[in-house]
N, C-alpha and C positions, 0 to 999 in steps of 0.2 A: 925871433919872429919868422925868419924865412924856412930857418929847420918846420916851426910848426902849418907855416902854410905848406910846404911840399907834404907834410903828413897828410893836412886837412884834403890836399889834390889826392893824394893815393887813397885817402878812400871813401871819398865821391867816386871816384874811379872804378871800387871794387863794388861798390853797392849798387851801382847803376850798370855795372858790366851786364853786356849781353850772355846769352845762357851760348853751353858750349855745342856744338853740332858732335852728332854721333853718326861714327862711320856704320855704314848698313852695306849688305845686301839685299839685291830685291830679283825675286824671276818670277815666273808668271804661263799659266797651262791654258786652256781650253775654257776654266771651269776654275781656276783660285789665281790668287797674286799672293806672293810669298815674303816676305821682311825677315830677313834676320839682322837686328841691332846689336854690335857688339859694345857693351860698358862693363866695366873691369868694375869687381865688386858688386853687381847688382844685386838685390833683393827683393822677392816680391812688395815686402809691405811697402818699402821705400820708393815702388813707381804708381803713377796716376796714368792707365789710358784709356782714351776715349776714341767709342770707335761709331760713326755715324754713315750717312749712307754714300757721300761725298766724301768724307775727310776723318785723318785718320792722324791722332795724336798720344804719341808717348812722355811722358816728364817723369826723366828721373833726376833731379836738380843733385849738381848744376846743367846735366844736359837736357836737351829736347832735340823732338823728332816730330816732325807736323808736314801733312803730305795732303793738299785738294785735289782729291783726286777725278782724271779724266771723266769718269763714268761712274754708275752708282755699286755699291756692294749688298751682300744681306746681312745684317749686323746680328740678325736674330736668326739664322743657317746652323743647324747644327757642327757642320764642318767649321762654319770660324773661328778659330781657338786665338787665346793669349797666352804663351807658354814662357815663363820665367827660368832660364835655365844656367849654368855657370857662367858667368860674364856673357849674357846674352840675352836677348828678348826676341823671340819665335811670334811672331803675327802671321797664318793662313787667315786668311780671307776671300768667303767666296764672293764670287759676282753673280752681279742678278741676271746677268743675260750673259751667255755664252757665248765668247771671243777673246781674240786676242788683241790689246790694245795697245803692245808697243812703246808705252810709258805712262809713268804713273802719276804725273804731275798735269793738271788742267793747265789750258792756256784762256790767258785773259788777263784784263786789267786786274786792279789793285780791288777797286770798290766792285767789282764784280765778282770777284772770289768771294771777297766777304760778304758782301749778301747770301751771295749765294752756301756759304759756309755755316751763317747765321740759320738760313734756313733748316739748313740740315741738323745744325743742333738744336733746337726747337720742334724739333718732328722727332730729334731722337728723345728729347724730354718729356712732349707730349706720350711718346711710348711706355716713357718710364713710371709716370703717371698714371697710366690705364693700368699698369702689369701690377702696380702697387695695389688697386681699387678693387681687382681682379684677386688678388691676393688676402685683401680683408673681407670682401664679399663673402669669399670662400672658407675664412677663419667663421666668421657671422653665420654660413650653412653646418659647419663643420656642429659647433657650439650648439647650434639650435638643433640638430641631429643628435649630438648625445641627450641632450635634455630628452627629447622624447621617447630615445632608447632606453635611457633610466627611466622613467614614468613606467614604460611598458614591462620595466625589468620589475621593478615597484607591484606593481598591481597583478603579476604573475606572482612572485614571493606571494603576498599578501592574499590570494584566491585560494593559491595551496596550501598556505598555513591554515586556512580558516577551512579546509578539508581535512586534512588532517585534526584537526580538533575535534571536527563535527564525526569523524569514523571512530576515531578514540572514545567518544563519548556514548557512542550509540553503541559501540563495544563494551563499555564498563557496564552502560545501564541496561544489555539484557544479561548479561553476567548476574548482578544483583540480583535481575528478577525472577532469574531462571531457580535460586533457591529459596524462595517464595511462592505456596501454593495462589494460584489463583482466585479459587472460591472462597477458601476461607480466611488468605491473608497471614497465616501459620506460615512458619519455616518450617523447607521440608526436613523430612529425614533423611540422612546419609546415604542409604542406599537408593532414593528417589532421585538427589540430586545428579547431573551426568558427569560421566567422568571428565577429570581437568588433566591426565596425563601421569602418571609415576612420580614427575619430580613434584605436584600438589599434590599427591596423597601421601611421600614423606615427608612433607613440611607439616600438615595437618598434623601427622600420627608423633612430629616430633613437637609440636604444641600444643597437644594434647597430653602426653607423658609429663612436659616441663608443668600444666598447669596442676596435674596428679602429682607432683611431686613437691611446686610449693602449695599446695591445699593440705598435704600431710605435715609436713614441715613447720608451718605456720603456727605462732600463739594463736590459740582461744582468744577471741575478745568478745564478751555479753554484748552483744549487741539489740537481744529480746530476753526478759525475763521468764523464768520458770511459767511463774502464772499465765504470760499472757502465749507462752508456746502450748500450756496446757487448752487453752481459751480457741489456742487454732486447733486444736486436734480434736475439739468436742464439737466445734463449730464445720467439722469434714473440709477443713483447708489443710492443705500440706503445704509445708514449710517450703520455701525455695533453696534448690538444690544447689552449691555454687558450682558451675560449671557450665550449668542447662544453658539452655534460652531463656527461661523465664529469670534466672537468676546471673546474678556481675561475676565475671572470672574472677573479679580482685577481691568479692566479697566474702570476707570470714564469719561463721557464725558459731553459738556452741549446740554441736548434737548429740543424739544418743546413738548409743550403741545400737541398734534394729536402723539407724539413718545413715551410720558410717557402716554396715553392711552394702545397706541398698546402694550406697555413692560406691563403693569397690565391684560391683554385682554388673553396677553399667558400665563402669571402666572398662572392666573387664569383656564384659558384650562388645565393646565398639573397638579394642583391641584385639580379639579373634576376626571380628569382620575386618578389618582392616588386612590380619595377617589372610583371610581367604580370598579376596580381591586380589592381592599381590600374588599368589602360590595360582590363582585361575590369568593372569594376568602371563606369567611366567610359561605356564603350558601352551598356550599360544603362540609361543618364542619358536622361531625355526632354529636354530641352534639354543641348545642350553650349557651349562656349564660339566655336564657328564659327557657331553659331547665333545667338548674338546679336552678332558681331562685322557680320554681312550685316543684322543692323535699323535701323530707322531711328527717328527720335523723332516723332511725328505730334502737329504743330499745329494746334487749328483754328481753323479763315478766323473773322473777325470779325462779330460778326451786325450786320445792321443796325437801326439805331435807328426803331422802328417810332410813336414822336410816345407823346402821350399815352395813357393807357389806362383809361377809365373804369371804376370799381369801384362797385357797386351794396350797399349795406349794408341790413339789415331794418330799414322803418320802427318807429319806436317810439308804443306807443298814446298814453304821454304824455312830449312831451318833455321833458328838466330832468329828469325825476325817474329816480332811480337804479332797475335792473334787481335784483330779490332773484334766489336762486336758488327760489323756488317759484312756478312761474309761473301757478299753479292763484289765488292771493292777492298782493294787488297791496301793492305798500310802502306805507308810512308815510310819509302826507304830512310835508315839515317842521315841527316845531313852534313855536308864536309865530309863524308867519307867514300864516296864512289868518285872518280874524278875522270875515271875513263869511261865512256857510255857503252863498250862491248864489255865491261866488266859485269853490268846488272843483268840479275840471272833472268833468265832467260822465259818469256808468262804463257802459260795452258792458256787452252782454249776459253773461251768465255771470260777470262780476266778482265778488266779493266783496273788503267792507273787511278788511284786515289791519293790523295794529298789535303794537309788540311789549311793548303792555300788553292784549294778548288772551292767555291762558291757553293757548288752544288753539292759537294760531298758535304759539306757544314750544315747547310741545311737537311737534308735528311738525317742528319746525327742528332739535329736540334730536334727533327719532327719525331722521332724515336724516344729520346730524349723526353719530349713531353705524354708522349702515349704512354711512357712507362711512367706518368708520375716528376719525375724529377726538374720542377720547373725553373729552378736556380740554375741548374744544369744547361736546358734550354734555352735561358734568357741568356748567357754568356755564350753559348754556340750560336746563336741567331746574332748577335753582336759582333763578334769574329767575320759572320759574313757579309753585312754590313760596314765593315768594316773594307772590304774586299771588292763588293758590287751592289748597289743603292736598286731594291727588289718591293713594288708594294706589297705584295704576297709577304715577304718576307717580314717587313715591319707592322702587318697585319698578325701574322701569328707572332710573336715578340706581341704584341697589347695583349693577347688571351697570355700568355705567361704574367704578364702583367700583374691583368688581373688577380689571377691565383696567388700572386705575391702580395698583393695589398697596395701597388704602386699605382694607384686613379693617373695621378699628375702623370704620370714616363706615359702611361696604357693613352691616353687623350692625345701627348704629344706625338707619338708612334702612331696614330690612329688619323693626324693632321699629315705626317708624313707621305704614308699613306694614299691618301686623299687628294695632295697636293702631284703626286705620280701620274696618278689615274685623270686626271685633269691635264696634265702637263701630253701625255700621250695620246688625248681626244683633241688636242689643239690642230686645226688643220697647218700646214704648210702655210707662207706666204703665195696669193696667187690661188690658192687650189681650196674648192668646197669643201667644206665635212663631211668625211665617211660616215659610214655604219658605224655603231658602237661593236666593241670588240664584247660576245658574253661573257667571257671569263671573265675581264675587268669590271662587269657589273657586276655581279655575283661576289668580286670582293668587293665591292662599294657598299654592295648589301650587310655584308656583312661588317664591316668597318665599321657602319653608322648601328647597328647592332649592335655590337660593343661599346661604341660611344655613348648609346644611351644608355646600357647596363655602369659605365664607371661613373656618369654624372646620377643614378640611381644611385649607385654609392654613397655618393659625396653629398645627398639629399637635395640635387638640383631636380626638381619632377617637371620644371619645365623644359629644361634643355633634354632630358631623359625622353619626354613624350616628341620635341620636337626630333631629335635624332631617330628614333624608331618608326614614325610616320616618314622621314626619309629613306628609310631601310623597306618601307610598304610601300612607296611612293617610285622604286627604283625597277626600271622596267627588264623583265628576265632574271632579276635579280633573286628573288624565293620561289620556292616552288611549294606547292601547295601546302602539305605541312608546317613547313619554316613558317608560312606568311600566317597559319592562324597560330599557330604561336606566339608569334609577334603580336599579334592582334589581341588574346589574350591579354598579353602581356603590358600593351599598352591601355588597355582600359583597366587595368588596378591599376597603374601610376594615376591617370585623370582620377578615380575615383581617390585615392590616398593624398593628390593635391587638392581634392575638395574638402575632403575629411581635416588636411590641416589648415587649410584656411577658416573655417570654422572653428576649430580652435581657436587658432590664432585672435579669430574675431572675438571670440569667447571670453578670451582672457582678457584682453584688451576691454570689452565692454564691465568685466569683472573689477579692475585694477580703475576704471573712471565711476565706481558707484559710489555716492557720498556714504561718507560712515565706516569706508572697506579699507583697514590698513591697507598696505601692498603685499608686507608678507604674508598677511591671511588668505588673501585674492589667488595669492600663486598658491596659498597652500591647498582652496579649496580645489 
């Protein structure tokens, strides 16, 4: 009994144990606060964190890491990352207001943390909520967009097929009628009707010999008696011929000798015309076949081998070192290998140092980059410099690469980024009124919200489409006279395309509530 209570204590003991503390680092800049958690073994799947705008919590059971923090952070900042790495868990985190705060632990009671902690996860739920809503909304536009792009893909096929039929047919039936006299309703004759080309006058002339050949070939079969072919030839009817018009290709009858003349008499007529068509056909040829039987094949003589041949190539100002394509900025020397600074050779006149840890040199790589087309290209060198210095300019060009790639979602986020600069730079000073707006910063604002409205055009928002673009009209110094009727344009097909599908909409919807209307009939109609 006592063995099993000390059991029964040890493990109460283990099941109610506190979770274990995980040793950290933490430092902290101008602009993020840093964690590095070290746990032996870690795995992504195996940790839960959660990061809110006060408090900031890691569980990877059996440990934990839970910090209420002094001041708030931006949980949705692109720079905040959670990086899972070997025995280690990486948290940047940036702050919402720029400072140093000297520790990272609020001060305060018990029940005031926790309110105050509670808050803050409940505002991060609430976020989580909207991004979800936000998310099916967009599956919901996305869905309702292709429907209408099928419909239209639909009744495009369907207009052209029904063209095409209609020229096919209006083809075949003056074909027809074209070997048909008009006044009298007679097929014409061979040499009336126009020509159809070489390769229909040897089909003709070869089903015509096949049907002269089984008409000769063929049993006799009575098909009219003596008497009553005697009865047509008193009565001035002539027998039908088989081959004519008036008479069936497949029809065999029995004639006389003066009938099987006549039937070889016209064979034979409509086979000389045929062969003098073809022989007048043939003289009109700009080459004929005697023509090139008199040519000859012309080879020519062998050149002589004239020795060596020196090639002069551009010297290079340094050699070993690779040619970028901006010849205005000179490449990036290797790295780790120059260690003494009188060793680097020595830059002509107009040079300047390039490096592809210069900001500015990445961007003009990207802007080149995209003028030649290569927008993959440019979305990765416009990243690299962002990566290096936070530019609205910059992440305004990154959304037109964007765009051309098909990424709405990144081109929108990059276009808030953006937006969120040019805002952050029009803020005056504590203390001090607001200036002038800067033009250049409006002229990207203009065009920011330009773009904005083309990816939500995309995504088939025509609301947010029209309201971003009357932003971009609405923006002062921002277009200059062309851009702005362009714009303008451009925003009255979206109004007019969001009324067209409301109608619809309405359309269908009053269709799909008529008594008696399946639904799939409703949609079909």
């Amino acid at each position: 009994d006592r063995l099993a209570q000390e059991l029964n204590l040890v493990g109460f003991i283990t099941r109610d144990a506190m979770p274990l503390p995980i040793v950290f680092d933490w430092n902290e800049d101008e602009n993020n606060l840093y964690f590095v958690l070290h746990v032996r073994g870690v795995k992504a799947k195996q940790v839960d964190i959660t990061l809110c705008d006060v408090y900031v919590k890691v569980n990877c059971h059996p440990s934990l890491f839970s910090a209420d923090l002094p001041h708030e952070i931006d949980p949705e900042h692109p720079t905040t990352r959670c990086r899972v790495g070997t025995d280690k868990v990486t948290l940047n985190l940036r702050k919402r207001e720029p400072g140093l705060w000297h520790a990272f632990r609020a001060d305060g009671t018990k029940a005031e943390l926790r309110e105050r902690r509670q808050r803050s996860l409940d505002a991060a739920q609430e976020r989580e909520n909207e991004r979800i809503k936000r998310r099916d909304d967009w599956k919901q536009d996305m869905i309702k967009a292709g429907e209408h792009e099928q419909w239209r893909l639909d009744r495009e096929n369907r207009e052209q097929i029904e063209k095409w039929e209609q020229e096919e047919k209006a083809k075949w039936e003056e074909e027809v009628y074209a070997t048909f006299n008009d006044d009298t309703g007679d097929a014409k004759e061979r040499h009336e009707v126009p020509n159809r080309g070489l390769e229909d006058l040897d089909a003709a002339a070869a089903a015509a010999a096949a049907a002269a050949a089984a008409a000769a070939a063929a049993v006799p079969v009575a098909t009219e008696s003596k008497h009553d072919t005697s009865k047509n030839q008193e009565a001035g009817v002539q027998a039908p011929i088989p081959g004519t018009v008036d008479g069936s290709a497949t029809m065999v009858c029995e004639v006389t000798d003066e009938e099987a003349e006549q039937i070889r008499a016209q064979k034979l007529k409509e086979h000389r015309s045929d062969e003098a068509l073809l022989a007048k056909t043939d003289n009109q040829a700009i080459w004929t076949d005697k023509d090139f039987d008199d040519t000859e094949e012309y080879i020519p003589e062998v050149r002589e081998n004239p020795g060596k041949v020196g090639i002069r190539f551009t010297e290079r100002p340094r050699p070993g070192v690779p040619v970028r394509n901006l010849p205005h900025r000179m490449p990036p020397l290797p790295k780790d290998t120059v260690k003494d600074p009188h060793q680097i050779p020595a830059m002509l006149e107009g040079d300047e140092i390039g490096d592809e840890t210069d900001p500015v040199w990445l961007k003009d790589k990207a802007d080149n980059l995209m003028s030649m087309g290569d927008y993959q290209g440019a979305y990765n060198a416009y990243t690299e410099t962002l990566k290096i210095a936070s530019h609205a300019k910059v992440f305004a060009n990154r959304a037109v690469a964007d765009l051309y790639l098909g990424n709405f979602e990144q081109c929108l986020e990059d276009c808030n980024h953006s937006l969120r600069i040019l805002d952050r730079r029009r803020q005056p000073k504590d203390g001090m009124l607001p200036g002038p707006g800067d033009p250049e910063d409006e002229k990207v604002r203009a065009c920011v919200e330009t773009r904005m409205g083309l990816a939500y055009l995309w995504l088939g928002a025509f609301g947010k489409a029209e309201s971003h673009m009357q932003k971009a009209l609405d923006t002062e110094d921002g277009l200059d006279r062309d851009q702005r009727a362009v714009v303008k344009e451009d925003v009255e097909r979206v109004r007019r395309a969001k009324t067209a599908l409301a109608l619809k909409e309405q359309a269908d919807a009053t269709a799909r509530r008529a008594p008696g209307v399946d639904g799939s009939e409703a949609f079909a109609n």
